[in-house]
Structures are given as C-alpha cells and as structure tokens.
C-alpha positions in Angstrom: 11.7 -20.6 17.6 13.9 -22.5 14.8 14.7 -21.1 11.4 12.3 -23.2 9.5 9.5 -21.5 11.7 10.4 -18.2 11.0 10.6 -18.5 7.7 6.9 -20.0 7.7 5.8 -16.8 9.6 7.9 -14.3 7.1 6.6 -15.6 3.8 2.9 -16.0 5.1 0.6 -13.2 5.2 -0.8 -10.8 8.3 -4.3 -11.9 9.2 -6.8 -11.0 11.2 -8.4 -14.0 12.3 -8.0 -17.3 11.4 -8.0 -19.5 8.4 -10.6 -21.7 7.0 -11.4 -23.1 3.5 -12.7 -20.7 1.7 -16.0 -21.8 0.6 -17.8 -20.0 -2.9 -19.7 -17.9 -2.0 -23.4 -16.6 -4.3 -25.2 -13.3 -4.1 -28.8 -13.4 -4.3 -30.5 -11.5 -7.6 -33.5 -10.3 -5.1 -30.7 -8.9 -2.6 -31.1 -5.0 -2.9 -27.8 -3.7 -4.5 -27.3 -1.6 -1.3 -27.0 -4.3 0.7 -23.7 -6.3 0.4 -23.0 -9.7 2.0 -19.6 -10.5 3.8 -20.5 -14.5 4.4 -17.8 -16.2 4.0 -15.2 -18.2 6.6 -11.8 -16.2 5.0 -11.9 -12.9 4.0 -9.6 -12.9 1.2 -8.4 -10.4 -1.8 -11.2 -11.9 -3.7 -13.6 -11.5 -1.3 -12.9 -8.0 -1.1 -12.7 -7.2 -4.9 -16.2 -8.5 -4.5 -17.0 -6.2 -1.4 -15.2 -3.0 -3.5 -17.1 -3.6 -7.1 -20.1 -3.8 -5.0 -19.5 -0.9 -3.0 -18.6 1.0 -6.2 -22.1 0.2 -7.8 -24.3 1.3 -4.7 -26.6 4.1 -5.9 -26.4 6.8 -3.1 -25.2 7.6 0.2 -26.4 4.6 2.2 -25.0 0.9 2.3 -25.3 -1.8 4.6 -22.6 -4.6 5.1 -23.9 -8.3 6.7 -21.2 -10.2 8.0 -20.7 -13.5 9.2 -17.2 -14.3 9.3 -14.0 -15.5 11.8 -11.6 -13.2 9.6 -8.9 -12.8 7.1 -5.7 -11.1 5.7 -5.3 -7.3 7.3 -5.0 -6.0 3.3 -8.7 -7.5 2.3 -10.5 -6.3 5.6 -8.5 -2.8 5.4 -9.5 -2.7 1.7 -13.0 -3.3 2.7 -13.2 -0.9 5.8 -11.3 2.2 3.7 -14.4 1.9 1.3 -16.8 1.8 4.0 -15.6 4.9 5.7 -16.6 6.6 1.6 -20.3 5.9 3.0 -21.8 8.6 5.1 -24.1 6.8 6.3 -23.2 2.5 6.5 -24.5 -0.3 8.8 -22.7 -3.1 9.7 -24.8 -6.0 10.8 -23.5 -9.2 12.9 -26.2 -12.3 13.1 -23.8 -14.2 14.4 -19.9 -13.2 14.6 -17.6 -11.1 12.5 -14.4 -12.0 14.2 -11.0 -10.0 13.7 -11.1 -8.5 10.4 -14.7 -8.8 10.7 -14.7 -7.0 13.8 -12.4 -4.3 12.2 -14.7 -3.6 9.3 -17.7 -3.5 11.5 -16.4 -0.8 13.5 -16.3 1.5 10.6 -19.8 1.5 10.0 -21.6 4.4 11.4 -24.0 2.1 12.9 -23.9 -1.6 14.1 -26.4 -4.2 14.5 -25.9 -7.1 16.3 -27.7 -10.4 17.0 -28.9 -11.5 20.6 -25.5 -13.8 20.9 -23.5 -12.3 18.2 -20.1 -11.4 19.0 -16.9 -9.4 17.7 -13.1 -10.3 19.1 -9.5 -8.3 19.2 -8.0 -7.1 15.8 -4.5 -7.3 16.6 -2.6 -9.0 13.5 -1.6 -12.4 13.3 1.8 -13.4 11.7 1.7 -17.3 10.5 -0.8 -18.2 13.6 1.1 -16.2 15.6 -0.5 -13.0 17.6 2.0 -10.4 16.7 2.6 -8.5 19.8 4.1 -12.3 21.0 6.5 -12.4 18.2 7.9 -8.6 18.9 10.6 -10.0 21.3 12.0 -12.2 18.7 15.5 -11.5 18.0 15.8 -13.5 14.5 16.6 -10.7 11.6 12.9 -9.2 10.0 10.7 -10.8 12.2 10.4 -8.6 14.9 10.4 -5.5 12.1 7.7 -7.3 10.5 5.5 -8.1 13.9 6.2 -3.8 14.6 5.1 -3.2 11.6 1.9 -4.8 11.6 1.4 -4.5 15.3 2.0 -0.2 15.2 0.0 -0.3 11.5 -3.3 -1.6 12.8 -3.4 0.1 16.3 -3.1 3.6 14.9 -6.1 2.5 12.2 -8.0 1.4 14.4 -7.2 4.2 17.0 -8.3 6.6 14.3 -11.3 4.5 13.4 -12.7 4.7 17.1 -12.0 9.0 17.2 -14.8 8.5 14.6 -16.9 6.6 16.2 -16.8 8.0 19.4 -16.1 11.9 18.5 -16.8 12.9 21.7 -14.6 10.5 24.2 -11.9 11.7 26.0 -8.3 10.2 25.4 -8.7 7.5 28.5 -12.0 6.4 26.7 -10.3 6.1 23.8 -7.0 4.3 25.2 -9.7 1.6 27.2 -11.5 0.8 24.1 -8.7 0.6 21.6 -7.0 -1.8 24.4 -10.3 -3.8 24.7 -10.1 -4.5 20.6 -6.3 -5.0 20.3 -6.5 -7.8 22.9 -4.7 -6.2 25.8 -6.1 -8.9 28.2 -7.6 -11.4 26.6 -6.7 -14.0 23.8 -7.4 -12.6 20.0 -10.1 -14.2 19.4 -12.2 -14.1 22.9 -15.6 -13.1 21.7 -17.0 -9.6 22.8 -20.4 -9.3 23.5 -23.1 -7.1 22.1 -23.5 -5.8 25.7 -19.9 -5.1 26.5 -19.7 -3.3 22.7 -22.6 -1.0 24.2 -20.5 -0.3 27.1 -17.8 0.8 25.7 -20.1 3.3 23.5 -19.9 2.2 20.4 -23.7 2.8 18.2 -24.8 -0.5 18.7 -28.7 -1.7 18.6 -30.5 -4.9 18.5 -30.6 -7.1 14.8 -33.3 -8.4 14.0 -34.1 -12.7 13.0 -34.3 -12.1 9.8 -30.9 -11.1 8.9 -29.8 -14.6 11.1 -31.8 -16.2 8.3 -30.1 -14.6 5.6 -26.7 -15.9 6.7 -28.0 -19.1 7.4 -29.1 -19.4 3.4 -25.5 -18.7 2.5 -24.1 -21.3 5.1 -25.9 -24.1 3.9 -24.7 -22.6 0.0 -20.9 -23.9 1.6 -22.1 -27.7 2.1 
C-alpha cells in the first residue's frame, strides 16, 4: 500500500457501510412523532442530529425506528444506537435492508421487525473502503493504531449490545453471534437473513407490507 493510499485511509472517516450520495430526505406531518424514519442511503452526522432531536421529543417510553439504509460513519450510527438503548421499550423495523451501521442500530432495539427478504450485514468498521481487520497488519506509522482502534472499539460495543439482547446466552452463544456480525467469515457486507437473525436468537418477527410502502414513499422523494 503506497503513501498516498494511506494517507486517503488516515484523513477519511470510519464507516460502517458504504457510501452513497446522500439524498434529502422529508418527514411526513401525519407520521406519529414516536415513529422516526432512518431512510436514507448514508447515515451521516446530520442524519443523526435528526434521529437524536427526534428521539428527544418522543412523548414516553416507546419509539420505533424504520430503516432502510446500506450504512454510514461509526460516530452517527453509534450516536443513534446510544439514544436508542434510553428507550425501554424500541422497535427497529427493516422493509428492506439496514446494512452495517444499520445493522448496528437495529440490534439495539428491544425488538426487530423485518421484511420477508429484508436483510442486515457485518458491522465491522471500514477505514477509506477498507474492512479494518485487513488493514491491522499494515506496518505504515498510525494506520494499524487506527484500524485497532476502531476494530477493538466496535467489537466490545457490539459484544455488550448482544449481552442485552440475549441476557440469557452463554459465552460460546455470545462469541458465535458477535463473530457472525463482525464478519468473521463472510465479506462485510454479505446480507444476513431474517431467518438466520432468528437463529441466532435475536427477537425478531415478521414486518408487515405496509412499512415496505412507507420506505418506498421516501425512495421515490430521492429522484
């Protein structure tokens, strides 16, 4: 990897998933303040000012998150997923895909829904396109730090996120299930089904059409 690379990968920022245009993106006035949409190709800090005012104006106990997304910067979706663990009770429903950081703020809802073909992927960080457990054995000055950093940072998150998911799974549950969504054997963003996520035990169930039709309003917003 030449210099000019690595400097790329040091001055860009950590996603999960990958990057799109970033589309602008409209809330509905009908849309029940409770329920808070995450439509958008890139999640992005201002996508997730927008998830935290939201959050921060939901009257009671309950919120629901819909998402439909391939990713986006590990500070936005870690942002979003810290405020969603405030929520004692949260639903995170998937139409279609919430890839990555998608997949990462699903998992902290207490309960997900997820569409007939919708699917989640790894959420192991990526460094400028880069998965970061590939750039660990780099021996250029800060990138390797920077890969460990990020690597280490959202395994133990999402380890902890899991042990609250799954209170009652023993440690070799645990390990299998964290290695399934850090991308042990697979590429980062292979989709996971909504079968397999019932495997592995997570509270999954069934979404229903309509919420498919909901993102589909906001898609055809982007063209």
């Amino acid at each position: 990897m030449n210099r000019t690379t690595i400097a790329a990968l040091l001055t860009g920022s950590a996603l999960l998933g990958a990057g799109y245009l970033v589309r602008q993106r409209s809330r509905p006035k009908a849309l029940p303040s409770s329920i808070i949409p995450i439509i958008t190709p890139v999640i992005d800090l201002s996508v997730a000012e927008d998830a935290l005012q939201a959050m921060a104006q939901v009257p009671g106990d309950e919120v629901t998150v819909v998402l439909h997304t391939a990713g986006g910067c590990v500070a936005s979706c870690v942002l979003i997923a810290n405020a969603l663990r405030q929520f004692p009770t949260s639903t995170a429903i998937v139409p279609y895909m919430a890839m990555s950081g998608g997949t990462l703020i699903t998992l902290n809802a207490t309960r997900i829904e997820m569409g007939a073909s919708a699917s989640l992927s790894a959420v192991d960080p990526v460094i400028g396109g880069v998965r970061a457990r590939h750039l660990l054995e780099e021996k250029e000055a800060g990138l390797k730090e920077l890969a460990n950093e990020y690597d280490t940072a959202i395994s133990s998150y999402l380890e902890e996120t899991l042990k609250a998911r799954l209170p009652t799974a023993d440690i070799p549950t645990i390990d299998h299930v964290l290695s399934v969504f850090m991308g042990d054997n697979a590429p980062h963003d292979w989709p996971i089904r909504r079968s397999e996520a019932l495997a592995l035990g997570l509270p999954v169930y069934p979404a229903t059409r309509s919420w498919g039709m909901m993102v589909d309003s906001y898609r055809r917003r982007w063209w």
